[in-house]
matplotlib code that plots the C-alpha trace (Angstrom):
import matplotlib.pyplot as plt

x = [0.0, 2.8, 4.5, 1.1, 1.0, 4.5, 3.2, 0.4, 3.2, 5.4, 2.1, 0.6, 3.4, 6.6, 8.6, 7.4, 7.2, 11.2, 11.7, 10.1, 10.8, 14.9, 13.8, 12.3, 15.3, 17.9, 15.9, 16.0, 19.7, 20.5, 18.4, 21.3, 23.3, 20.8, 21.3, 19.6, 16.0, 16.5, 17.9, 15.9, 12.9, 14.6, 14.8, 11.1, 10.8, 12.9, 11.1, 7.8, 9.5, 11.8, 8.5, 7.5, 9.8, 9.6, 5.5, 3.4, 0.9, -2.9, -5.4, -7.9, -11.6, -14.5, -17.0, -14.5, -15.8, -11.9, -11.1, -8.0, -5.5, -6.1, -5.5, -1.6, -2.1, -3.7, -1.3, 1.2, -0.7, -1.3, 2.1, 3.4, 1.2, 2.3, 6.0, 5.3, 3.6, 6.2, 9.0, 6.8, 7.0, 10.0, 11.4, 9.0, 10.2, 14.3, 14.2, 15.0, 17.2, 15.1, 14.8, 17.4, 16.9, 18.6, 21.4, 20.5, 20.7, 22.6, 20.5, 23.1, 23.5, 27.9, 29.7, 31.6, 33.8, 33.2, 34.6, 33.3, 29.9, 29.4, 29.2, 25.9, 25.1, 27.6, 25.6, 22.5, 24.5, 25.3, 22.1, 20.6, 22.8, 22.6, 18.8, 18.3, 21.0, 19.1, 15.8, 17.0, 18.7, 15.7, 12.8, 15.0, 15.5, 14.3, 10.5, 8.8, 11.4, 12.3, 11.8, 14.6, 17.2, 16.4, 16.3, 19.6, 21.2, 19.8, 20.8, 24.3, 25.1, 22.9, 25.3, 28.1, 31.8, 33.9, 34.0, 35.9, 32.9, 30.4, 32.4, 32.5, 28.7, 27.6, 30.0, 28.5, 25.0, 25.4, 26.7, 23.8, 21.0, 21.7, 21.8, 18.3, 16.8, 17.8, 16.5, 13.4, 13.0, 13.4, 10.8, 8.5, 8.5, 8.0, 6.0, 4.4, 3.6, 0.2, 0.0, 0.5, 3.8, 4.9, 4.5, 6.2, 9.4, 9.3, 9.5, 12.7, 14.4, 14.0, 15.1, 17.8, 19.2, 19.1, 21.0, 23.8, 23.7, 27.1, 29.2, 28.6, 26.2, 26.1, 23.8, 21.5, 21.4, 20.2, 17.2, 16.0, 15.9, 14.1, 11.7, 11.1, 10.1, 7.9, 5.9, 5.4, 4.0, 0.8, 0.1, 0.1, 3.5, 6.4, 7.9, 9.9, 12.2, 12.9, 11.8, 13.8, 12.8, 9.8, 7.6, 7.9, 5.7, 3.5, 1.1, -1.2, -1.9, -0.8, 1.7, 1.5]
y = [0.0, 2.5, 1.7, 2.3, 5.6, 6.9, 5.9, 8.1, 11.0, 10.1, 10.8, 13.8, 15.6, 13.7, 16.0, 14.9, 11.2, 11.0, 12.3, 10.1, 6.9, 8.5, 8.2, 4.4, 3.4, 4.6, 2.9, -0.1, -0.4, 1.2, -1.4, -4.0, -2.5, -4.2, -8.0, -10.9, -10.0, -6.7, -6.9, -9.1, -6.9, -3.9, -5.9, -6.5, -3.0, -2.3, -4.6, -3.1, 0.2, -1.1, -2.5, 0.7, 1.1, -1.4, -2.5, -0.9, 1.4, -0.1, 1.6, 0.5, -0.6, 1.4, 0.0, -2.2, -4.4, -4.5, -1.0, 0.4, 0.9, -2.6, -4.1, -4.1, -5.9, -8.7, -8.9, -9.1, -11.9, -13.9, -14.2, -15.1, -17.7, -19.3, -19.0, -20.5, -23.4, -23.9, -23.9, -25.8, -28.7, -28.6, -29.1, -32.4, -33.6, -32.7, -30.6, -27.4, -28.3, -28.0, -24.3, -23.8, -22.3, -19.3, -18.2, -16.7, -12.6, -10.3, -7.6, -4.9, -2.7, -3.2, 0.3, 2.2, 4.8, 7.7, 9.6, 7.4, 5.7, 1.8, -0.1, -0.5, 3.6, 4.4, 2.3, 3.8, 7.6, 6.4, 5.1, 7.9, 10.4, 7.9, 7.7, 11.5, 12.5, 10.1, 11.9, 15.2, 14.0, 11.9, 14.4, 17.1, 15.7, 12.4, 13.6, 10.4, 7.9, 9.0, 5.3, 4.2, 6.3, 5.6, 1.9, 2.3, 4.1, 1.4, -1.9, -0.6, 1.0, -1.7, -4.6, -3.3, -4.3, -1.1, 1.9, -0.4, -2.8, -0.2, 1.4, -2.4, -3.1, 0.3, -0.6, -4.1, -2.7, 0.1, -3.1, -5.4, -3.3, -1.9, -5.1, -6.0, -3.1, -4.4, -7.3, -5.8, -3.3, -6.6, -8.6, -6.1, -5.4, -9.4, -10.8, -8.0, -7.0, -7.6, -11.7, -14.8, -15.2, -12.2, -13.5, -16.6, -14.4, -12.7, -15.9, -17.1, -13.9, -14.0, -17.8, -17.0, -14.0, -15.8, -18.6, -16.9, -14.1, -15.9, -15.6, -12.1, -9.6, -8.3, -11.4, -10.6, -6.4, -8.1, -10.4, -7.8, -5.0, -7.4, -8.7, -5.2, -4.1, -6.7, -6.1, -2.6, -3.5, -4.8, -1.0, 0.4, 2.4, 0.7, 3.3, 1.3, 3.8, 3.1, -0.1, -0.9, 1.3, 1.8, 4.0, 7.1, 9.8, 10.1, 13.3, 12.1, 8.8, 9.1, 6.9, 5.4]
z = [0.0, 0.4, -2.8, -4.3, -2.4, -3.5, -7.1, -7.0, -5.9, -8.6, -10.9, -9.4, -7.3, -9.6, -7.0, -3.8, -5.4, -5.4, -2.3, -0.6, -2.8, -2.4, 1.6, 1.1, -0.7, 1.9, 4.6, 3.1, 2.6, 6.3, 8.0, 7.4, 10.1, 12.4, 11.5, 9.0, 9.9, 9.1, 6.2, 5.1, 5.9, 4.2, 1.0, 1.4, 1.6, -1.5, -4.4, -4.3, -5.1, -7.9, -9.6, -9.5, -12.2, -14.4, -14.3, -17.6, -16.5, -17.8, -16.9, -14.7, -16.0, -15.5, -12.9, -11.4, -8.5, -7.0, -5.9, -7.9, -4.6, -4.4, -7.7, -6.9, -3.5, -4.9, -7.6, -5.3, -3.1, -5.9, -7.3, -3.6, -3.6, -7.1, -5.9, -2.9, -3.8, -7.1, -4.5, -2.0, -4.4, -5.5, -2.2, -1.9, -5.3, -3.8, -6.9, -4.6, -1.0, 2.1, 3.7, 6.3, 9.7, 9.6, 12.4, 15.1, 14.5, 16.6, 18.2, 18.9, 15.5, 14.3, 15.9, 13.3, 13.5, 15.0, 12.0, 9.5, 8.9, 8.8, 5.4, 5.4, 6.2, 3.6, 1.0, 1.8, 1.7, -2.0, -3.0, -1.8, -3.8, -6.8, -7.3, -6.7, -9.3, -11.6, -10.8, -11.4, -14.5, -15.8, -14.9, -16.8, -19.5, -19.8, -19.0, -20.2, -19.3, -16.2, -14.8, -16.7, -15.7, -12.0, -12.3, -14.0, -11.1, -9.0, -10.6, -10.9, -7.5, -5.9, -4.7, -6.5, -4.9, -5.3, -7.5, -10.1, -10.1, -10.5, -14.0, -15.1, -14.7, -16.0, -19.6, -19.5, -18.9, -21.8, -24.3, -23.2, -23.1, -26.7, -27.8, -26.4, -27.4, -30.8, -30.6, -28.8, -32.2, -34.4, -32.4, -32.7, -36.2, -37.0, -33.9, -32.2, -28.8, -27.5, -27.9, -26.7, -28.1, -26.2, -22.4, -24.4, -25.6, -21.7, -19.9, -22.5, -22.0, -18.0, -18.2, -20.4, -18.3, -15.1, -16.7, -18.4, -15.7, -14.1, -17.5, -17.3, -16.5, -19.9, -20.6, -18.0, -19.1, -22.5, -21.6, -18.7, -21.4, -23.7, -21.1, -19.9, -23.8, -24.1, -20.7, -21.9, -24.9, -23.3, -21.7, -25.6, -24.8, -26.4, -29.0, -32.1, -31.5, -28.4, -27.2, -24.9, -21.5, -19.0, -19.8, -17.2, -16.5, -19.6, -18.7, -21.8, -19.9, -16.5, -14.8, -11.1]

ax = plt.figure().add_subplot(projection="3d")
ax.plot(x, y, z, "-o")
ax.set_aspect("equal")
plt.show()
């Protein structure tokens, strides 16, 4: 409910909307510095704001019995219960190893310097700076694909390993998303969008990414990118000429 909330800010106060979706995000990264259940819970926090970024925007029907806050809720509820039960048995057929008990978490937060922040504050610090640079950036000049500048910012800083590591991934996320957004044009000159075949090509490309994501995280740049083009495609707002981003904040159609 409040990532729905901060997507009606993103919509109607676009401003306001990345403040507090800036906020979210740095929460979500400093709560680590408070052990496993934490972070944990501050991932939970993050993926309903990086989908956000990356779901089409339909809008809703007319006389619907299922108010429209609540459409993303049950979404969300139903594809937690197809995981679960998919992993559920998979771990009866020993397809998947049995769940783990985790170890037990230390309460007391990690001291840092009294000069210098912990890891996990300076990762938030930089996330923080990261995703409001792209904001600026994107609403300036990017006004209708605003969401694709941000979810840049935030696959590459996210998880990244050093300053080195982040100039890597953003080269091999530059060479793989061109060449899906290729691929994406060529798709949708010959197959289309709005079909069958497209949730079809989606569920390849994810497949594909998250198998050939190890060799090298251009791979996983390309199939996303694709994936991504071909979800928009169902909203009516994937452009030929650039197929390969979210849509952002469209004030024709509204986005939230």
């Amino acid at each position: 409910m409040v990532a729905v909330g901060v997507g009606m800010l993103l919509h109607r106060i676009p401003w306001l909307g990345a403040v507090v979706f800036v906020t979210g995000m740095f929460l979500s990264i400093w709560l680590r510095r408070f052990g496993p259940m934490a972070r944990r819970a501050g991932s939970l926090i993050a993926l309903p704001f990086v989908v956000l970024l990356t779901v089409p925007y339909i809008p809703p029907t007319p006389h619907s019995l299922i108010p429209v806050a609540l459409v993303p809720v049950i979404i969300a509820l139903l594809a937690l219960l197809w995981v679960s039960a998919v992993h559920t048995l998979a771990r009866r057929v020993h397809f998947l190893p049995p769940v783990r008990e985790p170890d037990s978490p230390s309460l007391a937060p990690t001291e840092g310097s009294s000069l210098r922040p912990i890891a996990s504050t300076r990762m938030a610090i930089q996330m923080a700076v990261a995703l409001a640079v792209s904001f600026v950036i994107g609403y300036t000049y990017f006004a209708d694909r605003w969401a694709w500048t941000v979810l840049t910012a935030f696959i590459v800083v996210s998880g990244n390993r050093g300053r080195l590591d982040v100039a890597y991934k953003s080269v091999l996320r530059v060479l793989g998303a061109a060449a899906g957004t290729l691929i994406a044009l060529s798709l949708s000159i010959h197959v289309g969008y709005h079909d069958t075949r497209s949730v079809v090509l989606i569920l390849i490309a994810i497949f594909f990414g998250v198998w050939l994501r190890p060799l090298g995280y251009a791979w996983w740049a390309l199939f996303v990118t694709l994936a991504l083009a071909l979800l928009q495609g169902f909203a009516g707002s994937s452009d030929t000429s650039d197929p390969g981003v979210p849509p952002g904040r469209d004030r024709d159609r509204g986005h939230s």
